[in-house]
Residue frames as a rotation matrix with the C-alpha (Angstrom) as fourth column:
UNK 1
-0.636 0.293 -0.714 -22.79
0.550 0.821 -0.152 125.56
0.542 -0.489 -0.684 -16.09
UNK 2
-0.788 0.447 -0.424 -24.11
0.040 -0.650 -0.759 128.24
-0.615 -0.615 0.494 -13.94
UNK 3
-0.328 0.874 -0.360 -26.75
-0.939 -0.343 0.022 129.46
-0.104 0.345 0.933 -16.93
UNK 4
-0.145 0.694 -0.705 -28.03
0.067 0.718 0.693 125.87
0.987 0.053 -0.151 -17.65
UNK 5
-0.802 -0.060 -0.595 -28.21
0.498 0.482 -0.721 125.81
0.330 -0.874 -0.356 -13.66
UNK 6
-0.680 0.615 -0.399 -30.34
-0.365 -0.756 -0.543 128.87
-0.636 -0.223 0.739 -13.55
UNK 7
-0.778 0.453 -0.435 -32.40
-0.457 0.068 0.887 127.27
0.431 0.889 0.155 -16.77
UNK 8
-0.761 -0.279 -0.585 -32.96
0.014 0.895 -0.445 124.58
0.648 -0.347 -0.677 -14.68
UNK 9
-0.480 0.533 -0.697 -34.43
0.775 -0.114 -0.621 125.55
-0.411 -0.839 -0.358 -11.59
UNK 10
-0.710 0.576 -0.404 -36.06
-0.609 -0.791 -0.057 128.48
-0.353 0.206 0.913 -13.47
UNK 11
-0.251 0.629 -0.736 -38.13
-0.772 0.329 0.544 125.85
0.584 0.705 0.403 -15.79
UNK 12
-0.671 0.210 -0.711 -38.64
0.632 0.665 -0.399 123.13
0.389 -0.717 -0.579 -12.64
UNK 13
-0.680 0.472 -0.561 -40.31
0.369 -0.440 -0.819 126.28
-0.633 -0.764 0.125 -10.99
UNK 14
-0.239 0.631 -0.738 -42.91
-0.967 -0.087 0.239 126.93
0.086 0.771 0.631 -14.19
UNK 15
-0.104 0.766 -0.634 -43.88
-0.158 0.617 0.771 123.29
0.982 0.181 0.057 -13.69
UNK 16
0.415 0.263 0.871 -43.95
-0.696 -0.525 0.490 124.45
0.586 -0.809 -0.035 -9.89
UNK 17
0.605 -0.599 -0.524 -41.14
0.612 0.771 -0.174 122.51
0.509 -0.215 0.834 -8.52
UNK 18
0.946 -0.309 0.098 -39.10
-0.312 -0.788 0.531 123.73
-0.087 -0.533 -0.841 -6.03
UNK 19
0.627 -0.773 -0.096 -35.31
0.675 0.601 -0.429 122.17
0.389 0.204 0.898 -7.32
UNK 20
0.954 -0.207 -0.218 -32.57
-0.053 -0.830 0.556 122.72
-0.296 -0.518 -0.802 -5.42
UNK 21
0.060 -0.998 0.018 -28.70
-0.947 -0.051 0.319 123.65
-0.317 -0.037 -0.948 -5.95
UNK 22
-0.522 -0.747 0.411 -27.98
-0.672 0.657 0.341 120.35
-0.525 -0.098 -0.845 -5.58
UNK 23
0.337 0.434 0.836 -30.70
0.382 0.748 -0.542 118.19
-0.861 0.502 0.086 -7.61
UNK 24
0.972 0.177 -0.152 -29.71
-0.069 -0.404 -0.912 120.47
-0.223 0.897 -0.381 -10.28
UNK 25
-0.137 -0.971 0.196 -26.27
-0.890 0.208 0.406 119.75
-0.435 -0.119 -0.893 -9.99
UNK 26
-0.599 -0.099 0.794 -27.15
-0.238 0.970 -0.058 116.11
-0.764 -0.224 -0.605 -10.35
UNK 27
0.695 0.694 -0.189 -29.35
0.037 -0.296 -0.954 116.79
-0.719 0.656 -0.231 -13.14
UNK 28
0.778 -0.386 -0.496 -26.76
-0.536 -0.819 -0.204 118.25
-0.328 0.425 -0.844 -14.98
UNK 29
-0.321 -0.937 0.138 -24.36
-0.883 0.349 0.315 115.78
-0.343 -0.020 -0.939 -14.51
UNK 30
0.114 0.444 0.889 -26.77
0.240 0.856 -0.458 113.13
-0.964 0.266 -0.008 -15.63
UNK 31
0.955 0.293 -0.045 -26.76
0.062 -0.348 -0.936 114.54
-0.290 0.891 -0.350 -19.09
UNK 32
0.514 -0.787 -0.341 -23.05
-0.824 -0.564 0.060 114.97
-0.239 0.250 -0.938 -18.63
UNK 33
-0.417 -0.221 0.881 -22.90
-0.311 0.946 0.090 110.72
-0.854 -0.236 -0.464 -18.60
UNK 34
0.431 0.760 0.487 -25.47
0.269 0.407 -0.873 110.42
-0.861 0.507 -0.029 -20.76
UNK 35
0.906 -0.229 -0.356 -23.69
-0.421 -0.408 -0.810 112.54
0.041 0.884 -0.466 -23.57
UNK 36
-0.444 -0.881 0.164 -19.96
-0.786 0.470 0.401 110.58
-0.431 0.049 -0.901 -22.68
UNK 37
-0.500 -0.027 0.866 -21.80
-0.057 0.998 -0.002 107.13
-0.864 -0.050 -0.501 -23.23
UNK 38
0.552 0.702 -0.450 -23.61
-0.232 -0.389 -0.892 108.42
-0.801 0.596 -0.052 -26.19
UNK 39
-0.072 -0.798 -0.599 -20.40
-0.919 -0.180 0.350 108.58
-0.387 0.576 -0.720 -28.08
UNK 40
-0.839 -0.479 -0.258 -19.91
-0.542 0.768 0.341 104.95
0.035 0.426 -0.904 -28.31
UNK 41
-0.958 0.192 0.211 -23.42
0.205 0.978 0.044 103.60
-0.198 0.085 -0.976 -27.44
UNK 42
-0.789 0.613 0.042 -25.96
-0.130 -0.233 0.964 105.78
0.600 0.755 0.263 -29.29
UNK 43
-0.560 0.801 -0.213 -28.70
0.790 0.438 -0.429 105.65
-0.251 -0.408 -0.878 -26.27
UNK 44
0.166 0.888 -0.429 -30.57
0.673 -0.420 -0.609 108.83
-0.721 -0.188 -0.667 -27.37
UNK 45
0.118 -0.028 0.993 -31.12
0.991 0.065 -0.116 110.99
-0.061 0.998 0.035 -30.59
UNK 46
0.793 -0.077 0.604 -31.22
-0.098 -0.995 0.002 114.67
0.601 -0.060 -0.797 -29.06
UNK 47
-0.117 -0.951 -0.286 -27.24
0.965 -0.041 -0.259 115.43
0.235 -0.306 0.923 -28.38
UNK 48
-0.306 -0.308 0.901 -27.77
-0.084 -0.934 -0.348 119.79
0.948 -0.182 0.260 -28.17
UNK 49
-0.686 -0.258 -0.680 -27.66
0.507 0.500 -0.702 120.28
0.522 -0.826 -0.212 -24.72
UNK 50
-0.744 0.660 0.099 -30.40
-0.668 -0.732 -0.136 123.04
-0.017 -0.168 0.986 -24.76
UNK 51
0.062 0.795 -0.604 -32.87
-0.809 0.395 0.437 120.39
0.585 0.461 0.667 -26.32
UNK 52
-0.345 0.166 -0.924 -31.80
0.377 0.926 0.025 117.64
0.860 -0.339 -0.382 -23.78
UNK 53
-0.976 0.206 -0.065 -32.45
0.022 -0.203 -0.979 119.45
-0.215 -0.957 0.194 -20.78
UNK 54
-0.464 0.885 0.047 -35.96
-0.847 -0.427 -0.315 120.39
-0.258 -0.186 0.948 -21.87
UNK 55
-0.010 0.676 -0.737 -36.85
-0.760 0.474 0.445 117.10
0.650 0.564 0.509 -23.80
UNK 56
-0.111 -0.396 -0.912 -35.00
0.336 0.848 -0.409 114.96
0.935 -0.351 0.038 -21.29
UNK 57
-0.898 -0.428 0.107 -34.95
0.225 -0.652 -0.724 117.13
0.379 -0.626 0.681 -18.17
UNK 58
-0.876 0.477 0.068 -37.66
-0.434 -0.720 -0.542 119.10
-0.210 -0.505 0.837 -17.65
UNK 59
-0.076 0.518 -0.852 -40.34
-0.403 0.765 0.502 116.43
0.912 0.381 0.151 -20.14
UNK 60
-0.270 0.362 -0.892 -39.69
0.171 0.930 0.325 113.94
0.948 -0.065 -0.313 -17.91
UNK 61
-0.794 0.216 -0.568 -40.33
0.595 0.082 -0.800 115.82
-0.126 -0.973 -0.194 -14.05
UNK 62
-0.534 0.803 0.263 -43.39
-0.390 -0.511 0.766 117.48
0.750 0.307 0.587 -16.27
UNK 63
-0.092 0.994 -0.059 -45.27
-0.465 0.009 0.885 114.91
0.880 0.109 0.462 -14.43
UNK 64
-0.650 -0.690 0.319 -44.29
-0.157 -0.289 -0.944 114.76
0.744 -0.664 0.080 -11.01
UNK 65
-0.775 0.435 0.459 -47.02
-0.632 -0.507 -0.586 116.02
-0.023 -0.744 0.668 -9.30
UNK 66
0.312 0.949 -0.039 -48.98
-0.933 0.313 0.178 112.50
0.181 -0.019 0.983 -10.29
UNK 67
-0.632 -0.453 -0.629 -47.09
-0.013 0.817 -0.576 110.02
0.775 -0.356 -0.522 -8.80
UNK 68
0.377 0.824 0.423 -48.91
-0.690 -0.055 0.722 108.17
0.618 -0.564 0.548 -6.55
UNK 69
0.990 -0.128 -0.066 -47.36
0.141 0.951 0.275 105.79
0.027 -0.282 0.959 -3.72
UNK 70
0.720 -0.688 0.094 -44.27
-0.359 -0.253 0.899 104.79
-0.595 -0.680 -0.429 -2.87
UNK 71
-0.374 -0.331 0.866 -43.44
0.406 0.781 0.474 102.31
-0.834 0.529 -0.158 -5.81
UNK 72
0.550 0.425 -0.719 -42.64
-0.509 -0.512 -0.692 103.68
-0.662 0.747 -0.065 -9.21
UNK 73
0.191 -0.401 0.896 -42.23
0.419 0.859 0.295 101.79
-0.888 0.319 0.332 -11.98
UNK 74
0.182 -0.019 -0.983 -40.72
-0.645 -0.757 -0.105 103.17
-0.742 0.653 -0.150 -15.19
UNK 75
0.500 0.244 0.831 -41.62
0.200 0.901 -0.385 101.00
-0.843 0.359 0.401 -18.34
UNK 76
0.497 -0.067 0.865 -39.42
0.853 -0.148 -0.501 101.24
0.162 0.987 -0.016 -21.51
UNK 77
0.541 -0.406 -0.737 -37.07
0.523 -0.523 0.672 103.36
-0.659 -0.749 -0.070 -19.40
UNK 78
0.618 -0.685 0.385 -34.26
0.380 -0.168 -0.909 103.75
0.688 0.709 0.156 -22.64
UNK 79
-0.321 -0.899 0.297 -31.49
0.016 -0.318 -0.948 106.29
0.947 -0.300 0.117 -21.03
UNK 80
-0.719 -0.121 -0.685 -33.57
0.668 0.151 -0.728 106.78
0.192 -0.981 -0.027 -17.85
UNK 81
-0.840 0.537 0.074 -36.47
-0.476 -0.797 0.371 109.14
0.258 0.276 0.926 -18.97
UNK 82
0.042 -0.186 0.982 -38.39
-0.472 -0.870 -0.145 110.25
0.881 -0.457 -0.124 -17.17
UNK 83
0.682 0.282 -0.675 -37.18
0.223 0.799 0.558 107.90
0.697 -0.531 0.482 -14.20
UNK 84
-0.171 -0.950 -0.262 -34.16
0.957 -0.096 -0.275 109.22
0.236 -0.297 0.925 -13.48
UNK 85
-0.536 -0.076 0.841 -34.76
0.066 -0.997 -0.048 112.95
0.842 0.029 0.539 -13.24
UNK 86
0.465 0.856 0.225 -38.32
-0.320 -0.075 0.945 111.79
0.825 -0.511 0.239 -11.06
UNK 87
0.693 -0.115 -0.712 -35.91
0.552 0.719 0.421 109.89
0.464 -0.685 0.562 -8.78
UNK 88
-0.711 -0.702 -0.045 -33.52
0.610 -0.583 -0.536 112.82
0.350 -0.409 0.843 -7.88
UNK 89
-0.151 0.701 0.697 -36.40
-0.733 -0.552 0.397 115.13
0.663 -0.451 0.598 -7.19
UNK 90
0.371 0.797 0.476 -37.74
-0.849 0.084 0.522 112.33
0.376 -0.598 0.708 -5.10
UNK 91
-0.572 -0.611 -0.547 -35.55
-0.049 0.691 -0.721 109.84
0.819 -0.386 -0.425 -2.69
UNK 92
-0.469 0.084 0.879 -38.40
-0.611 0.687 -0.392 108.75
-0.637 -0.721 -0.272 -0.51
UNK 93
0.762 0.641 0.091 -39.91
-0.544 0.711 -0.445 107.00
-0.350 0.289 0.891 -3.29
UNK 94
-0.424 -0.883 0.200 -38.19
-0.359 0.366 0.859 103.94
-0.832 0.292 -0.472 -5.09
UNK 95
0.514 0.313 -0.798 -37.88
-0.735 -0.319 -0.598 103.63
-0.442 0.894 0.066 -8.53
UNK 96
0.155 -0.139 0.978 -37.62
0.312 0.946 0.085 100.30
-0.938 0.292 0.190 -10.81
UNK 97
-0.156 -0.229 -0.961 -36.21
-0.883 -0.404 0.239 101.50
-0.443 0.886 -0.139 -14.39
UNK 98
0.039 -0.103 0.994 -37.37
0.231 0.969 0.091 98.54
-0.972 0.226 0.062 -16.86
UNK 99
0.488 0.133 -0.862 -36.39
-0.858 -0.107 -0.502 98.10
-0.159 0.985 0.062 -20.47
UNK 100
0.537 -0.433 0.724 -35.10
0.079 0.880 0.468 95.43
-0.840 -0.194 0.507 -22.63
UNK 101
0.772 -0.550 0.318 -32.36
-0.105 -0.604 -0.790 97.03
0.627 0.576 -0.524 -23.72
UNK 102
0.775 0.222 -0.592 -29.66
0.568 0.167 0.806 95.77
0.278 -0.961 0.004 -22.29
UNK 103
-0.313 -0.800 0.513 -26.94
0.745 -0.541 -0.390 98.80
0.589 0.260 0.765 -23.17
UNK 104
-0.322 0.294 0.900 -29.52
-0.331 -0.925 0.184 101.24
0.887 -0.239 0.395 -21.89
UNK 105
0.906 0.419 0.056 -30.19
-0.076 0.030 0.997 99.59
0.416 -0.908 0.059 -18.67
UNK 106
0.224 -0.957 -0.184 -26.35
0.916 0.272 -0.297 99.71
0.334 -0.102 0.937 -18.07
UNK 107
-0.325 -0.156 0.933 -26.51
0.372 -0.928 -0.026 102.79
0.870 0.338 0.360 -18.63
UNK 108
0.424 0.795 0.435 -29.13
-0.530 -0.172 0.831 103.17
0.735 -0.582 0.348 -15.72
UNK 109
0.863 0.321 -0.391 -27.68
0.245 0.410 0.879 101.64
0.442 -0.854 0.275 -13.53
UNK 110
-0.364 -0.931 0.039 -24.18
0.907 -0.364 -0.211 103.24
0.211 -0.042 0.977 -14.09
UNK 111
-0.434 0.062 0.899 -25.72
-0.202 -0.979 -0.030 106.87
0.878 -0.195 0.437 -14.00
UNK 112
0.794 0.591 0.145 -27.97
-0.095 -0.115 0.989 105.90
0.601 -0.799 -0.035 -10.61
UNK 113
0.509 -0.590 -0.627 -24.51
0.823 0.546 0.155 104.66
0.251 -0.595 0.764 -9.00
UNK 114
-0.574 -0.701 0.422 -22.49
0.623 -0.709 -0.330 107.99
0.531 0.074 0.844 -10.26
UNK 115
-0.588 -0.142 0.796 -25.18
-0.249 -0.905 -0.345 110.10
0.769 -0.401 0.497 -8.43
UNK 116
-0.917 -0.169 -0.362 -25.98
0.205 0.578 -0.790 107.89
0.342 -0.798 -0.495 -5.64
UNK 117
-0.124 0.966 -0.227 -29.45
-0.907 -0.018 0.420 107.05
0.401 0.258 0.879 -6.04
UNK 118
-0.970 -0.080 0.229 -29.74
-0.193 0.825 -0.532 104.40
-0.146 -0.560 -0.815 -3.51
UNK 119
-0.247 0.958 -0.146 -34.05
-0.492 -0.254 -0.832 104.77
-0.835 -0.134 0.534 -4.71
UNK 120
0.364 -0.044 -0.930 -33.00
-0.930 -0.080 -0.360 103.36
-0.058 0.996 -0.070 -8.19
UNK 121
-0.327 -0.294 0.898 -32.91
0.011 0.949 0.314 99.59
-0.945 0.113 -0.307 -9.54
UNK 122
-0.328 -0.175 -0.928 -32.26
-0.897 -0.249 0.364 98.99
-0.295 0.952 -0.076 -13.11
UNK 123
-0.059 0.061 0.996 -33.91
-0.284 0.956 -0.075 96.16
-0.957 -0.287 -0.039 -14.40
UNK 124
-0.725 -0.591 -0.353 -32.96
-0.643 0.397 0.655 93.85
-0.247 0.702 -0.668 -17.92
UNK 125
-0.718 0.530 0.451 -36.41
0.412 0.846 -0.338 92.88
-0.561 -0.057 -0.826 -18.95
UNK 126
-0.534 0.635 0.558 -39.87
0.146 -0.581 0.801 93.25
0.833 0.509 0.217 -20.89
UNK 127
-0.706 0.648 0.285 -42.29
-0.696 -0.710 -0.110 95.13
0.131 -0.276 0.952 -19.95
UNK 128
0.085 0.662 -0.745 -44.59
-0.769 0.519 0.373 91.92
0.633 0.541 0.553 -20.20
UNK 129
-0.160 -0.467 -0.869 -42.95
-0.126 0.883 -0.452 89.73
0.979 0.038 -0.200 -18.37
UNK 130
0.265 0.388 -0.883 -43.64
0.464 0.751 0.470 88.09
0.845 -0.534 0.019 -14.98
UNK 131
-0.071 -0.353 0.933 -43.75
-0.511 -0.790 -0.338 90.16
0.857 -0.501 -0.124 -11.97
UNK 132
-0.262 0.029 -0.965 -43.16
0.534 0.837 -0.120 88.00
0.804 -0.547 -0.235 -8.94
UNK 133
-0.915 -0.380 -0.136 -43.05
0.372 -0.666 -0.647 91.40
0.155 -0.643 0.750 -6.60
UNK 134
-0.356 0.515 -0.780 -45.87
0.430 -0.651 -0.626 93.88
-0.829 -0.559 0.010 -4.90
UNK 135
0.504 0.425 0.752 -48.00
0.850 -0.400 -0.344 95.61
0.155 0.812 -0.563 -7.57
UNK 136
-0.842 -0.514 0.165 -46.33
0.533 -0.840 0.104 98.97
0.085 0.175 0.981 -8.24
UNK 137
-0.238 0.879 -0.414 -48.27
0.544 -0.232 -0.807 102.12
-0.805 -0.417 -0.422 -6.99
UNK 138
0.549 0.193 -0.813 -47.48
-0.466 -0.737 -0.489 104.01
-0.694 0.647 -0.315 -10.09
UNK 139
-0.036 -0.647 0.762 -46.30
0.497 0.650 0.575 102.65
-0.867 0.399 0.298 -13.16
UNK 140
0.605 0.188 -0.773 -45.39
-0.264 -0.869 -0.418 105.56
-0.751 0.457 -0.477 -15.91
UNK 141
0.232 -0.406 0.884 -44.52
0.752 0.651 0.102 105.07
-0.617 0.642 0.456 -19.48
UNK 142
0.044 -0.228 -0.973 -43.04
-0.114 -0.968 0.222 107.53
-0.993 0.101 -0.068 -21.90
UNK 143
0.302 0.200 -0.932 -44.27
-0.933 -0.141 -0.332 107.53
-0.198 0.970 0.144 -25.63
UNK 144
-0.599 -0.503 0.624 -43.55
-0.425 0.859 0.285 103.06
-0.679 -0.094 -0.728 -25.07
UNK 145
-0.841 0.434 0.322 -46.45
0.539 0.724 0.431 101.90
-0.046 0.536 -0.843 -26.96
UNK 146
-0.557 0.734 0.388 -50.47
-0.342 -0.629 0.698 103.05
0.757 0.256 0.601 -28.21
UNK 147
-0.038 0.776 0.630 -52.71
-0.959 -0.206 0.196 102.41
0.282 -0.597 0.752 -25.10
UNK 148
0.764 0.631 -0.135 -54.37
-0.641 0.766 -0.049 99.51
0.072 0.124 0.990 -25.56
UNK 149
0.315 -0.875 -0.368 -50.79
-0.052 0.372 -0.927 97.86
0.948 0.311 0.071 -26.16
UNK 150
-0.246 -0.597 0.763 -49.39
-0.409 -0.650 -0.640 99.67
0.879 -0.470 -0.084 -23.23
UNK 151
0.182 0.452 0.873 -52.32
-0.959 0.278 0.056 98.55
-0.218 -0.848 0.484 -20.30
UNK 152
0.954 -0.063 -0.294 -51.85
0.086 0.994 0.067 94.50
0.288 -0.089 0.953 -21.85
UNK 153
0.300 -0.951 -0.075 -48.28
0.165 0.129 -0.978 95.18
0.939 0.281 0.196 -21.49
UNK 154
-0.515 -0.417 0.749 -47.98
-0.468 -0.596 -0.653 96.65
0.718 -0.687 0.112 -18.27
UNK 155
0.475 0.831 -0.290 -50.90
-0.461 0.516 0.722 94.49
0.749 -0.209 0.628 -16.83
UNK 156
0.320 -0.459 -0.829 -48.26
0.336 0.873 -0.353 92.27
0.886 -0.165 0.433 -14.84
UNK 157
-0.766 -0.612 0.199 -47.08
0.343 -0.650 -0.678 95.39
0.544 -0.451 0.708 -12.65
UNK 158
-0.730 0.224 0.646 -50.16
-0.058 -0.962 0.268 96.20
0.681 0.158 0.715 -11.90
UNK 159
-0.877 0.316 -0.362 -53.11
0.479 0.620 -0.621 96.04
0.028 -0.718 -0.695 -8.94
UNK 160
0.232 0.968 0.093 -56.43
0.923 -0.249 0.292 97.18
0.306 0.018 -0.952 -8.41
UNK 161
0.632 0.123 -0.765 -54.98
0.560 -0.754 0.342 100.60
-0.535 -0.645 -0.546 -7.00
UNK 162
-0.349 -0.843 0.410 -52.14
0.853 -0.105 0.512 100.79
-0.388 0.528 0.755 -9.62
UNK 163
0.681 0.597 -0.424 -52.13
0.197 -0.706 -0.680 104.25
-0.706 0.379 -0.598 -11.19
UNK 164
0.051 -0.754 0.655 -50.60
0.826 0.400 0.396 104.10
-0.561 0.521 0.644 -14.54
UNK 165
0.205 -0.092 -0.975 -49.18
-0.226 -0.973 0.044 107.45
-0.952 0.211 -0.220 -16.19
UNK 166
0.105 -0.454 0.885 -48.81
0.982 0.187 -0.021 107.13
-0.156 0.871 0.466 -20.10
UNK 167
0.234 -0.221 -0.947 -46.93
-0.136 -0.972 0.194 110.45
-0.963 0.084 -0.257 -21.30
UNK 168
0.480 0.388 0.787 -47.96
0.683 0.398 -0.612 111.20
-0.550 0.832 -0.074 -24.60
UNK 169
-0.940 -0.333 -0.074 -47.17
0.214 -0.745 0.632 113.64
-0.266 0.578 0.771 -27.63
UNK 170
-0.603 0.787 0.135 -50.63
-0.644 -0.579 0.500 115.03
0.472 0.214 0.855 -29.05
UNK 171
-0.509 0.511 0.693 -54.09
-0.743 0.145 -0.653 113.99
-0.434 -0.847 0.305 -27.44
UNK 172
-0.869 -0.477 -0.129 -54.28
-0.490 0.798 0.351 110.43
-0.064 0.368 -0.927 -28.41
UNK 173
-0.083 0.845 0.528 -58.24
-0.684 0.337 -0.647 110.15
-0.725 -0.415 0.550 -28.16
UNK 174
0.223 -0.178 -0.959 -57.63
-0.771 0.570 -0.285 107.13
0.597 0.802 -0.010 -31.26
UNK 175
-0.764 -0.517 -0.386 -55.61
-0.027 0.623 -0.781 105.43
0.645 -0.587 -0.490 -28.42
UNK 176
-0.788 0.557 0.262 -58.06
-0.427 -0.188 -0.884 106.82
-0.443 -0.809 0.386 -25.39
UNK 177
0.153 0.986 -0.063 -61.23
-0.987 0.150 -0.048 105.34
-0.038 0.069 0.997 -27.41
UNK 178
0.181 -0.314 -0.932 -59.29
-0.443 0.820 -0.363 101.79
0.878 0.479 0.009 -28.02
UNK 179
-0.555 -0.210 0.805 -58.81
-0.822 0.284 -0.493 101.46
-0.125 -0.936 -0.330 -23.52
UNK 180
-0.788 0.105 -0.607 -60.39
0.176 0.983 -0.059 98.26
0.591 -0.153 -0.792 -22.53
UNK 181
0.375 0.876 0.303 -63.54
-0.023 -0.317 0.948 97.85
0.927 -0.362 -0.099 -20.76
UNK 182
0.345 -0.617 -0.707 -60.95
0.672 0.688 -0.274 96.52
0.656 -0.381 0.652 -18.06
UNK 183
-0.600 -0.629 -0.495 -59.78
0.800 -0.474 -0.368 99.95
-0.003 -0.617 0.787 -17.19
UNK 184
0.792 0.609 0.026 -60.78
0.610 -0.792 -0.037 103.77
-0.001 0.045 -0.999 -17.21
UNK 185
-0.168 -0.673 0.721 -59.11
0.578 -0.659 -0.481 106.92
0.799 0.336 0.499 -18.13
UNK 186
-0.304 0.083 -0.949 -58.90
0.917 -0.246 -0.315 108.88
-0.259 -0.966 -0.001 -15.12
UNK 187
0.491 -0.117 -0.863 -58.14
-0.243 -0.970 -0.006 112.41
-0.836 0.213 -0.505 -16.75
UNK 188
0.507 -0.532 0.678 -56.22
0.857 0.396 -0.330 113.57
-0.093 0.748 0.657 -19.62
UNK 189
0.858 0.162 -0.488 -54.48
0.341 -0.889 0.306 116.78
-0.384 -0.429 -0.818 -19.30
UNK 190
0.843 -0.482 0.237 -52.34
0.286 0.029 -0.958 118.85
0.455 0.875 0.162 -21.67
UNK 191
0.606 -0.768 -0.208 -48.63
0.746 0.457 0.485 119.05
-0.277 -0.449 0.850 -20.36
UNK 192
0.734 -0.261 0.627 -46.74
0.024 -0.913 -0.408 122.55
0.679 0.314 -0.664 -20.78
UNK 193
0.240 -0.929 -0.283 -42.64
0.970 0.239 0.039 122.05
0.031 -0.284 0.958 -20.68
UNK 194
0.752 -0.210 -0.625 -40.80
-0.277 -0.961 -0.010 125.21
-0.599 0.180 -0.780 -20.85
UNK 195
-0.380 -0.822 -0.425 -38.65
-0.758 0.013 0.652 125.83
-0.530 0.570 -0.628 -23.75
UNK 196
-0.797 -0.544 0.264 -40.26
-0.167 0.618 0.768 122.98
-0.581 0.568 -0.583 -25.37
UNK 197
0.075 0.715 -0.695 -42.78
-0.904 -0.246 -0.350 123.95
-0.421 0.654 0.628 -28.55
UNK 198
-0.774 0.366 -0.517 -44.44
0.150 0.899 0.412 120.22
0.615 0.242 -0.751 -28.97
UNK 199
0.154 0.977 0.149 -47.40
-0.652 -0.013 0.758 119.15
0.742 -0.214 0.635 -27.95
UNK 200
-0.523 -0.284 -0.804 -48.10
-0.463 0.886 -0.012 117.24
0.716 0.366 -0.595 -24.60
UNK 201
0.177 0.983 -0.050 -50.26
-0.636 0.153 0.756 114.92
0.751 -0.102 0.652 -22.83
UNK 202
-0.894 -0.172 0.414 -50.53
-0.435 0.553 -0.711 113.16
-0.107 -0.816 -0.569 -19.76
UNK 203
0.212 0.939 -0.270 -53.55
-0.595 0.343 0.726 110.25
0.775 0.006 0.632 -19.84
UNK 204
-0.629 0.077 0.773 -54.01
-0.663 0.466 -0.586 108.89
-0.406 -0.881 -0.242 -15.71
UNK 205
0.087 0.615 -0.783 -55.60
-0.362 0.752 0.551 105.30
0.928 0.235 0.288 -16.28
UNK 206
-0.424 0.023 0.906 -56.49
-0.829 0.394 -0.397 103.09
-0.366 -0.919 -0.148 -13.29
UNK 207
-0.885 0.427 -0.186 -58.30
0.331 0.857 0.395 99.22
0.328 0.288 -0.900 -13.50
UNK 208
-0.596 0.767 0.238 -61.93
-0.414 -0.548 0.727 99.41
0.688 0.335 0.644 -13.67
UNK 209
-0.475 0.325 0.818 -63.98
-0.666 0.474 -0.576 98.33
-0.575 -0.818 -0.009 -10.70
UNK 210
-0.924 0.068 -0.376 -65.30
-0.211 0.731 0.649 95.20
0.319 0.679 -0.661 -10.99
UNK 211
0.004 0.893 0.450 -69.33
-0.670 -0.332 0.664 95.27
0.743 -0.304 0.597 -10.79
């Protein structure tokens, strides 16, 4: 435990993060749920524990430093990636975990209870579906769908200020030329995990002003 603790906070501080003792702790022990419930309900395909911290772990607080707002929405959540990790680093923001899945939002809402994440709500739904609530200020998706898909899908969550994070694998300019006139790519910008030799991408999208 110690050395994955030291992994930890050694690779959080390469994507300049300052994790302490205790988020790593809680880190740690997420994976330590995730791999019990795994046994019997299959929520995620990378079991070595070297390869979850970095793919699961460190992947998902890659992109931290672009949250915007107080209201984060995580579409197509599966085990809690990258919603969970973003929500221990960060407990003044609050974090909506959506999939429609409804083992793996169990799952979410059992791990947010075991490390008392009072910032976390699991929710049992698409991604499509009727938002009755406040536009979300951020709304971040992890490898859920190709653009174009992604912005109709998410469209419901969203407001004229909404900044939506899609976290890619290679630079998706196929997807990025297929955006709608509707929106606009903010940036695109290449994503550098430690420990993990893949490509990746962050693409910042916002709604386009209307003229």
């Amino acid at each position: 435990m110690p050395d994955e603790r030291e992994r930890l906070i050694e690779g959080a501080k390469h994507l300049e993060i300052a994790l302490s003792g205790e988020q790593a702790g809680k880190l740690l022990r997420l994976l330590d749920e995730l791999a019990k419930w795994n046994r019997t309900h299959n929520l995620t395909a990378i079991t070595e524990r070297g390869e979850m911290i970095t793919h699961h772990l460190l992947d998902s607080l890659s992109v931290h430093s672009q949250l915007r707002g107080q209201t984060v929405a995580d579409v197509g959540t599966g085990a809690g990636f990258p919603g969970l990790p973003l929500a221990v680093l960060d407990d003044k923001r609050a974090f909506t975990l959506i999939d429609s899945n409804n083992k793996k939002v169990l799952f979410v809402a059992h791990a947010a209870r075991t490390l008392g994440l009072k910032n976390v709500t699991a929710v049992h739904t698409r991604a499509e579906a009727p938002h009755a609530g406040e536009p979300f200020d951020t709304v971040i998706a992890r490898a859920f769908a190709a653009l174009p898909d992604l912005l109709e899908k998410v469209a419901p969550l969203c407001g004229p200020q909404t900044r939506v994070l899609a976290m890619k694998g290679k630079r998706p300019d196929d997807e990025i030329a297929g955006v709608p006139a509707s929106w606009r790519v903010i940036e695109t910008r290449a994503l550098h995990v430690p420990g993990l030799n893949a490509e990746r991408h962050l693409v910042m999208l916002e709604r386009a002003a209307v003229p």
